[in-house]
C-alpha positions as CSV (number, residue, x, y, z in Angstrom):
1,X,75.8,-18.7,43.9
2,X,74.9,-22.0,42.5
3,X,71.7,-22.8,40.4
4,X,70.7,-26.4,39.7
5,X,68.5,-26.4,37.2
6,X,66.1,-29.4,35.8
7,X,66.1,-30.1,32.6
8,X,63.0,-31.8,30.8
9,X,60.0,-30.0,31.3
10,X,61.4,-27.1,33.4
11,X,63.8,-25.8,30.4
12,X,63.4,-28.3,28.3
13,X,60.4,-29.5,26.1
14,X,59.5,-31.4,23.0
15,X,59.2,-30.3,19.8
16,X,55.6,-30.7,19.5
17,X,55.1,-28.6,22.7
18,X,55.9,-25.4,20.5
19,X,52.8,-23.0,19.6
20,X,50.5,-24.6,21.8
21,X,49.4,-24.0,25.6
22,X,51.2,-25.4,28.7
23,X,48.2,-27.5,29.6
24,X,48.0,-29.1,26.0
25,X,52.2,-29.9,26.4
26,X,51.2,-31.6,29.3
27,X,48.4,-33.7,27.7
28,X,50.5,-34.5,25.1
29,X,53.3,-36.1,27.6
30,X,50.7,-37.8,29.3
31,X,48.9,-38.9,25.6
32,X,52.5,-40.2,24.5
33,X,52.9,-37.3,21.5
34,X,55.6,-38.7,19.2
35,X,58.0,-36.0,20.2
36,X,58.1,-36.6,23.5
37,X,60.8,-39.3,23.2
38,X,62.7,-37.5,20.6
39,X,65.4,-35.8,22.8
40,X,67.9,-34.7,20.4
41,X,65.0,-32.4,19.0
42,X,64.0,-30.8,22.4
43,X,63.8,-26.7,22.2
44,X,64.0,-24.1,25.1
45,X,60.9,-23.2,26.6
46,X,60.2,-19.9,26.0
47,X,63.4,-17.5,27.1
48,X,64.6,-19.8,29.3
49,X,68.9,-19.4,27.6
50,X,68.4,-15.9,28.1
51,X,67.6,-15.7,31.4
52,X,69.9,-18.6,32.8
53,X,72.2,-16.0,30.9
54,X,71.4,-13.3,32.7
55,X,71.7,-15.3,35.7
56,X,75.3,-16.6,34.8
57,X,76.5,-12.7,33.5
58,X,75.2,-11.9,37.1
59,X,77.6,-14.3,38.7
60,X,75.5,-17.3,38.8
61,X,77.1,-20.6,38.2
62,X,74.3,-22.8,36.4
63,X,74.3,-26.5,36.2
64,X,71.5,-28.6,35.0
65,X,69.8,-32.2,36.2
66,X,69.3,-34.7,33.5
67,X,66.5,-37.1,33.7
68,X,68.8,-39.5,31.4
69,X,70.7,-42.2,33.1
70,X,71.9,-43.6,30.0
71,X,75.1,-41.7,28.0
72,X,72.9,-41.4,24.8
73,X,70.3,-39.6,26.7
74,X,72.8,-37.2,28.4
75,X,74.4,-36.7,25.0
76,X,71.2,-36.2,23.3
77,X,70.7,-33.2,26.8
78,X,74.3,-31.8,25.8
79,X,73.7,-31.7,22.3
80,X,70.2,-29.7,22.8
81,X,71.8,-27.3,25.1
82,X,74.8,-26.7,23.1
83,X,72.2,-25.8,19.7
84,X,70.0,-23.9,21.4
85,X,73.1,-21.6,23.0
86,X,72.1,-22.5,26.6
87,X,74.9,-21.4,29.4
88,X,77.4,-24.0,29.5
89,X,77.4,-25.9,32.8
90,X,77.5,-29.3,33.6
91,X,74.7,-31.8,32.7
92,X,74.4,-34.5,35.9
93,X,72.7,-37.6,35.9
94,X,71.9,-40.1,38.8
95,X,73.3,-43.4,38.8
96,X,71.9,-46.8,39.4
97,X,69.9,-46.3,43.1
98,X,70.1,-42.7,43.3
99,X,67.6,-40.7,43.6
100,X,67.1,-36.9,42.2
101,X,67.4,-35.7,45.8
102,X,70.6,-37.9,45.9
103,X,72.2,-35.8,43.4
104,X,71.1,-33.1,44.7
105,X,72.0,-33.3,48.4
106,X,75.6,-34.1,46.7
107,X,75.5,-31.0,44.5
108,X,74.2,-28.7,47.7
109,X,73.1,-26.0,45.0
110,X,72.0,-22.7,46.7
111,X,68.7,-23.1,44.8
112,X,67.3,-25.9,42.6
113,X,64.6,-24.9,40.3
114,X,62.5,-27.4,39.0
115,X,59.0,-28.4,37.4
116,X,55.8,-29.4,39.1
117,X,56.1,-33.0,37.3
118,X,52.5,-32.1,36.3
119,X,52.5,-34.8,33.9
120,X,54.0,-37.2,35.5
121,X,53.2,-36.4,39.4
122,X,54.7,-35.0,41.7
123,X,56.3,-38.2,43.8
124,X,59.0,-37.6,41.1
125,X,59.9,-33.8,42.6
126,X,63.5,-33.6,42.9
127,X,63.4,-31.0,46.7
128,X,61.3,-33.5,49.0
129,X,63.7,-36.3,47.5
130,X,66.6,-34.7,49.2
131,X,68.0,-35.9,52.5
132,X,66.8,-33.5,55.3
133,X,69.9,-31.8,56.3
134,X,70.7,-30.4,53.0
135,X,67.3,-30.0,52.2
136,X,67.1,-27.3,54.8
137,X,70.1,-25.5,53.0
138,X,68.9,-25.5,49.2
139,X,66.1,-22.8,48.5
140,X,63.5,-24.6,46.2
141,X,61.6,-22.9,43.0
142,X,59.1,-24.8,41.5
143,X,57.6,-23.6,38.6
144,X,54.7,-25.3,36.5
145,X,55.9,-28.1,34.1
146,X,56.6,-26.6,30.2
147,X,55.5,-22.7,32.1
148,X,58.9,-21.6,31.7
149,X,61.2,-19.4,34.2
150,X,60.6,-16.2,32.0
151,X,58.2,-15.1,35.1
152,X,61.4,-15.2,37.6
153,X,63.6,-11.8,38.4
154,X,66.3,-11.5,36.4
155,X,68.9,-10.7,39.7
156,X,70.1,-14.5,40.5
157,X,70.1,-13.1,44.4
158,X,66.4,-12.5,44.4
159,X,65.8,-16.1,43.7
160,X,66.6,-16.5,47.6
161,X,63.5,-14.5,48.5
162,X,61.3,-15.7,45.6
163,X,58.3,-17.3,47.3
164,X,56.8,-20.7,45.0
165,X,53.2,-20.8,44.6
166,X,50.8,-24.6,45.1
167,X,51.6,-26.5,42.3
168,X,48.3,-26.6,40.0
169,X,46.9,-30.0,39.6
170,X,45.4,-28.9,36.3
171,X,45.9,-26.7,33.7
172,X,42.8,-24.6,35.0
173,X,44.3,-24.5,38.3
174,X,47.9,-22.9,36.5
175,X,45.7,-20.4,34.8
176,X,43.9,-19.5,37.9
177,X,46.7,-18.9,39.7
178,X,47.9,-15.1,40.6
179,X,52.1,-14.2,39.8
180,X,54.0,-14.8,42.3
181,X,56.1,-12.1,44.0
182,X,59.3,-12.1,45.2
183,X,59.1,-11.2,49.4
């Protein structure tokens, strides 16, 4: 099985995202906090290396998508994952045109797990960017921007059945929203 998993925001965060909510990380991407543009110091969000471990021990072959296009930003994305301990896989980027769905339509992961884009909206959702053939072959988890994927099963084959929720438009909405359950 192969897991594409997005980076920044879905993994990823900034620095100054750590001890406060997921709505106030996503007010302080949208307010321009000083961390946000300082990659090299980006930190997991929450247990997200163990559980793309547990994935990987399972069988799981994990590669991640880069919002970088430039080779200090992708650099910056290897360096964080190598620090923190994260699985090694590779790191992809798009290239000048493409798209996230290009790259991911290439790719033709089982599943792609991604963010909301909460912060940034949700045009720049890597699954509806995909071309529509492979689209219909690459199961699709989207999980609220900074929220983590702690909440996901641990069995990388359940992630076939897991069953996304709406994306919240707010951070009241997130909070509102009951745990999802895998079907």
């Amino acid at each position: 099985m192969r897991l594409l998993v997005f980076l920044h925001g879905t993994v990823l965060m900034h620095a100054g995202g750590v001890g406060v909510s997921r709505g106030e990380r996503v007010a302080q991407v949208r307010a321009k906090h000083p961390t946000v543009g300082e990659y090299a110091a980006y930190v997991p969000v929450g247990d997200a290396v163990a559980k793309l471990r547990r994935w990987q021990d399972a069988g799981a072959v994990v590669d991640y998508l880069s919002s970088h296009r430039n080779p200090d930003g992708l650099a910056c994305d290897i360096l964080v994952l190598r620090t923190h301990g994260f699985p090694v896989g590779r790191v992809l980027a798009r290239r000048p045109g493409e798209s996230y769905g290009d790259i991911a339509g290439r790719e033709a992961p089982d599943i792609l797990i991604e963010d909301d884009c909460e912060s940034i909206g949700p045009g720049q959702i890597t699954h509806p960017q995909i071309p529509s053939v492979a689209r219909a072959q690459i199961k699709s988890i989207i999980v609220p921007e900074f929220g983590g994927i702690d909440h996901l099963p641990d069995d990388p084959q359940a992630l076939l059945r897991w069953l996304t929720p709406p994306a919240p438009t707010s951070p009241e909405t997130a909070q509102s929203l009951p745990e999802p359950r895998p079907h």
